[in-house]
N, C-alpha and C positions, 0 to 999 in steps of 0.2 A: 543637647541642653533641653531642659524640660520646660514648654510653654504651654499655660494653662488659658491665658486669656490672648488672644491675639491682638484685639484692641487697647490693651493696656493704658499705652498712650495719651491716647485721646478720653481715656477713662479718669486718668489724671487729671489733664486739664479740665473736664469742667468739673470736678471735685476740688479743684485749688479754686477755681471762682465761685462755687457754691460756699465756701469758709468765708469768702470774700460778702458773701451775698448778690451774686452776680451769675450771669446767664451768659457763656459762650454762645451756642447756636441750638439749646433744646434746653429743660429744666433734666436737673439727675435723681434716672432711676435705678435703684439697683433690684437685679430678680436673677432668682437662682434655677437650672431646670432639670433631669436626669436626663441623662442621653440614651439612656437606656430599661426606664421605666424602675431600673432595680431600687433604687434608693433616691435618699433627697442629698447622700454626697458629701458633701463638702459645706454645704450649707449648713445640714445638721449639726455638722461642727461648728460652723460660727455659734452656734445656737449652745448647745449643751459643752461643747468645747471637750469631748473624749475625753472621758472617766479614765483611762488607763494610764496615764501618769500619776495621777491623784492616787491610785492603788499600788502603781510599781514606779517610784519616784527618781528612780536611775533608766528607766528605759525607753528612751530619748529616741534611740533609732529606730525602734519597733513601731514606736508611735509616730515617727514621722515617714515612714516603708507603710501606714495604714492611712495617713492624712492625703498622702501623693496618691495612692489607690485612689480613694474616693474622689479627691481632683480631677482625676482623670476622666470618672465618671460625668461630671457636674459641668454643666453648661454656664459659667458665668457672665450674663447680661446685662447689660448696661453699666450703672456703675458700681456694679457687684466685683469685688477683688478677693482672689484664694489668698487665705490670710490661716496660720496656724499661729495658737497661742498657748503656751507652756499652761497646763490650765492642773493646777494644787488646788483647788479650790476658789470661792470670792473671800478678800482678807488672808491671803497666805502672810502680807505684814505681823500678823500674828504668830504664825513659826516663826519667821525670824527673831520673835522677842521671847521666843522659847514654848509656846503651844505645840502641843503633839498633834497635828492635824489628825483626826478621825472620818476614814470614809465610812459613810453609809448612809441608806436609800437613797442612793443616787445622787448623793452631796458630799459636802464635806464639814464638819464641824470643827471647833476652834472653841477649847475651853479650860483651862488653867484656875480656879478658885486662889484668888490671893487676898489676904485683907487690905483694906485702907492706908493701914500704917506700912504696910510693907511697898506698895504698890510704887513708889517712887524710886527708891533704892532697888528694886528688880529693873524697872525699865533701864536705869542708869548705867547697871551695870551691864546693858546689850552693847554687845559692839557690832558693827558693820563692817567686819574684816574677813578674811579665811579664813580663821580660826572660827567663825560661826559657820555651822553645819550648811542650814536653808537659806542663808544668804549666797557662800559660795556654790552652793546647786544653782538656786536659780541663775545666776551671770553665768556660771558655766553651760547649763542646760541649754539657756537662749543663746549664748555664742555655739554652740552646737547647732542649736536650728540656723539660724541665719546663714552659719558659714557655710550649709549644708542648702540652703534654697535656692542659694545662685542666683538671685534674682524672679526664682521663677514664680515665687510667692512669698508674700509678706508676714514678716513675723512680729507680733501683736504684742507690749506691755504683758506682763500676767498681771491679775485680777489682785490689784494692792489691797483694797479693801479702802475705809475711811476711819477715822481718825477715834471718833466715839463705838462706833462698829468693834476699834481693837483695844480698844479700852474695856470697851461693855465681856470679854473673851476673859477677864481678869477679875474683873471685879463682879461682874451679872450686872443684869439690870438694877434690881431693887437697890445693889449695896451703892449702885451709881448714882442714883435718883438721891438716896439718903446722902452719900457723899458730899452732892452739888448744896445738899441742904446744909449742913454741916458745915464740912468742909471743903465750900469752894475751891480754897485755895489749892489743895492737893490735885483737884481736877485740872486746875488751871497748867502747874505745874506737868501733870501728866501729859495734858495733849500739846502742851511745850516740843515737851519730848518725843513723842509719836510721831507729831508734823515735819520736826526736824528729817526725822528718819525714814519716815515716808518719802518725804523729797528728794532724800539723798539716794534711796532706793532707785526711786523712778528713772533721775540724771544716769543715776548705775547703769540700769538696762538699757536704756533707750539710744544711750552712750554705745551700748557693747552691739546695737540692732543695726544702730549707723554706721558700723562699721563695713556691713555687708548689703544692707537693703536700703534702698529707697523710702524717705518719709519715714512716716511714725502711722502706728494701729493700736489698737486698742481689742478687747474682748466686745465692745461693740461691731466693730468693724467697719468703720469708718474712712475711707484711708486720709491721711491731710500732708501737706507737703514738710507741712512745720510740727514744730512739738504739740499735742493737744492729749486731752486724757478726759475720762467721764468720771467725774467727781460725784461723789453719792456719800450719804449719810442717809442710813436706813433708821438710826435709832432715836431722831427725829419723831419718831412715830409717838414715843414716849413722852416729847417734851409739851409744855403747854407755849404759846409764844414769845412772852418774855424768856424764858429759859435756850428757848431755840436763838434767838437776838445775843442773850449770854454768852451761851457753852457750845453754839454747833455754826454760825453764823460768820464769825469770824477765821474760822481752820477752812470753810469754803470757799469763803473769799480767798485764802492768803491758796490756796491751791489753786483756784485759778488764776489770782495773778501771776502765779509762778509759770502757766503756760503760755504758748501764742496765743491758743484758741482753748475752750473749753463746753464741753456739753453738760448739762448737770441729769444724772439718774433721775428723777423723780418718779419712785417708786411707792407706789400706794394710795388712795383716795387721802389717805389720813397728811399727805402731804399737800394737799392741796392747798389748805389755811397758810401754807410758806410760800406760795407762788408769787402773789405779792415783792415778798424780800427778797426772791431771785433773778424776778426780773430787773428788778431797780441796782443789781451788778452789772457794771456797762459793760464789762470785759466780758461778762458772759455770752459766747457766741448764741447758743440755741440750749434745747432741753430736749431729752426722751420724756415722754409722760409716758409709765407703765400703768394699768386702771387695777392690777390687783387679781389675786385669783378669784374666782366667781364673777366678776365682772364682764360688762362687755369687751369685745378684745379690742386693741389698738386701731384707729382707724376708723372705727364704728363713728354712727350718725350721733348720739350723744356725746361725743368729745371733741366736736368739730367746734362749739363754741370756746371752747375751751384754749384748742388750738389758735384759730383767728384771736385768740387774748393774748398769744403769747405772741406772735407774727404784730401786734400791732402796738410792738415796744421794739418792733426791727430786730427780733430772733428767730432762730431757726429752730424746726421739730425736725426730729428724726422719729418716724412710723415704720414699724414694721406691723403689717396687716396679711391677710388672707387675700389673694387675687378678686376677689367680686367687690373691695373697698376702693380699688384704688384710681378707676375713673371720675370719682367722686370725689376724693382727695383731691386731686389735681384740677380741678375742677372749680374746688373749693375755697382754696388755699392757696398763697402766692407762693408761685412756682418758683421765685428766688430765694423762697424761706421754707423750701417741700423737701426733704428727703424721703422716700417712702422705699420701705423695701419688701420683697414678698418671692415666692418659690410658684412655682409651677410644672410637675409632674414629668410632663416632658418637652422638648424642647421645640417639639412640633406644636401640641398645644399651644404653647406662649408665644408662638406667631399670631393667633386670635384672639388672643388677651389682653397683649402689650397697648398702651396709651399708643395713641394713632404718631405721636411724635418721635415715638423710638422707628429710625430708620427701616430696621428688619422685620418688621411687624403690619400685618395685613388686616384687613379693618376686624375690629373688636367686637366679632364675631360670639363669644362664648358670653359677654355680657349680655349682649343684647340677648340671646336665647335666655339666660338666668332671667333676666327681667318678664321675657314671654310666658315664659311658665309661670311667675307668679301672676302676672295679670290672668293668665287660665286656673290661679289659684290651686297650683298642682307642686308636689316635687319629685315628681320622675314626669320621664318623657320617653315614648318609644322609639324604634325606627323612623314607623312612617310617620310621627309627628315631628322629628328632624327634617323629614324631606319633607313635608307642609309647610316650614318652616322658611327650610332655603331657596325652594321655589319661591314662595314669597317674597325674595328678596332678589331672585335671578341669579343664585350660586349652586355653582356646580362641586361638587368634592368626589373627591374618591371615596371608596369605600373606608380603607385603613383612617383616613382622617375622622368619616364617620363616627366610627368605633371611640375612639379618642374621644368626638365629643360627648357621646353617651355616657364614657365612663367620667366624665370631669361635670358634668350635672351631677350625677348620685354624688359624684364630692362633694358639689358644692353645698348640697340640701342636704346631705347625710352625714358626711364624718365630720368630727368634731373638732376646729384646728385649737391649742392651746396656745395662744399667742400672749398672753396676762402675764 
């Protein structure tokens, strides 16, 4: 049998008291590392979630004979879980109501031109049977993966999409905007429809996951004991606030009370005018804030107030950041309301990284060097200014560890993580 995390377990439990807002015996981290320097694994898949389904939409075993590889590779720490999610793209809801999904630059697109007048009588006439193509792929797909993980890793929701998201796939933006102006009513009707279907999708999969895995996941990655999902509406971006109160406000609510628990995307600066309206959802467990491309990345020192706003209505963030944030994080932020997640190169490395609370982890050795350099206002550092360094502190290393930390400096001051 194939065991990717040995701790599993206990990785469990305090992610079931994290949902809860509650603390077992350390706050939960999760961090990914390679065991062999070659890649980021498995991780990367949580992340980009492997394009090769989305291009060859039947080849189910190829792609999970390539996810178990990189598993194998991948260090999963703390309360990091190997999680594979049937990944069509974000909003695959949209094939099922009949979009030809289009891959390309490394996405996938979702776009059908319908008019107004039509736009009711096409949803209407979707069914959610086997006789619909992308419906019965994905149940069949996912019960392929699942029946196939044995337990050894978790298998994820694919990427529903949101409600205005599969709507805006039919109509465009502009005809939507004009629509809401017009005719309301047609909208209204529409995301009737959609929400219906949505729902019944989710129950579908998550239905066909249970049969074989543990809990429930998400394309976030999350794991939770209970049903939970990350609700998003991206086309919010569009709305001015009363419209957003209107036409996007009430299809979020009713998805989250349809779960145990629920994280809400908020994805974009431009979402921030609605933060407001989402925390005043009680059922709402916690939020991802994404800051947007161009932005600083998640975690950064600018969102920290942002965050303590959202923690002091008793929610929870989910952070995924770059390792040299997450001292500070934890730090900052109430560890019953912290998820943070983050990757580290390799698995030796992130013995001197890790928050001094994670068990396996030996003092937080690479920050403090990050921090020395910049107080020398430098960002490279040589040999001998590592051994100036350790002496300094009365630490002995070996050479090969050395090595490791030289090269995880030039990371940290030179490559560029896109985490937005």
């Amino acid at each position: 049998m194939l065991i990717f995390k040995e701790d599993i377990d206990e990785a469990k439990g305090r992610l079931e008291a994290w949902w809860d807002h509650e603390i077992i015996d350390r706050p939960v981290f999760s961090y990914y590392a390679s065991k062999n320097r070659a890649s980021l694994g498995a991780y990367l898949d949580a992340r980009s979630n492997e394009w090769t389904l989305a291009q060859q939409p039947e080849n189910i075993e190829n792609v999970l004979d390539g996810f178990e590889k990189r598993a194998e590779s991948t260090y999963f720490g703390g309360e990091s879980m190997p999680s594979f999610m049937p990944n069509y793209g974000s909003g695959i809801l949209s094939a099922i109501f009949g979009v030809v999904p289009k891959f390309q630059s490394e996405t996938v697109w979702f776009s059908r031109p319908t008019e107004p007048k039509d736009i009711i009588a096409h949803l209407e006439s979707i069914k959610l049977n086997q006789n619909n193509k992308w419906f019965e792929r994905l149940l069949r797909v996912t019960e392929c993966a699942a029946q196939r993980s044995k337990g050894a890793y978790q298998i994820s929701v694919s990427d529903i999409g949101g409600v205005l998201d599969t709507l805006s796939s039919f109509l465009g933006p502009s005809k939507l905007i004009l629509t809401m102006k017009r005719k309301p009513e047609i909208i209204d009707t529409c995301r009737r429809i959609i929400l219906e279907k949505l729902l019944f999708l989710y129950d579908k999969l998550q239905n066909t996951i249970e049969k074989y895995c543990d809990g429930c996941n998400s394309w976030l990655n999350v794991w939770c004991r209970k049903r939970w999902y990350p609700v998003q509406c991206d086309f919010i971006a569009m709305l001015n606030p009363k419209w957003f109160k209107r036409f996007a406000l009430p299809d979020i609510k009713a998805q989250i009370e349809h779960m145990d628990y629920a994280i809400y995307h908020m994805d974009g600066h431009y979402q921030i005018p609605f933060l407001e309206d989402f925390l005043s959802i009680s059922e709402l467990t916690g939020i991802q804030w994404v800051p947007g491309a161009g932005k600083k990345v998640q975690g950064a020192e600018p969102w920290i107030v942002l965050y303590k706003k959202i923690q002091a209505t008793g929610k929870s963030v989910v952070i995924d950041t770059t390792p040299e944030n997450v001292h500070h994080l934890y730090a900052s932020l109430d560890p019953k309301l912290t998820y943070v997640r983050t990757y580290y190169f390799t698995k030796t490395v992130s013995k001197y990284y890790v928050p001094s609370f994670i068990g396996d982890g030996e003092e937080p050795l690479i920050n403090d060097l990050i921090n020395w350099c910049m107080e020398k206002k430098q960002t490279q550092i040589s040999k001998n200014e590592l051994n100036e360094f350790l002496d300094n502190k009365h630490i002995d290393l070996d050479n090969k560890i050395k090595k490791e930390f030289l090269k995880e400096i030039k990371l940290a001051f030179v490559e560029k993580h896109n985490f937005t």
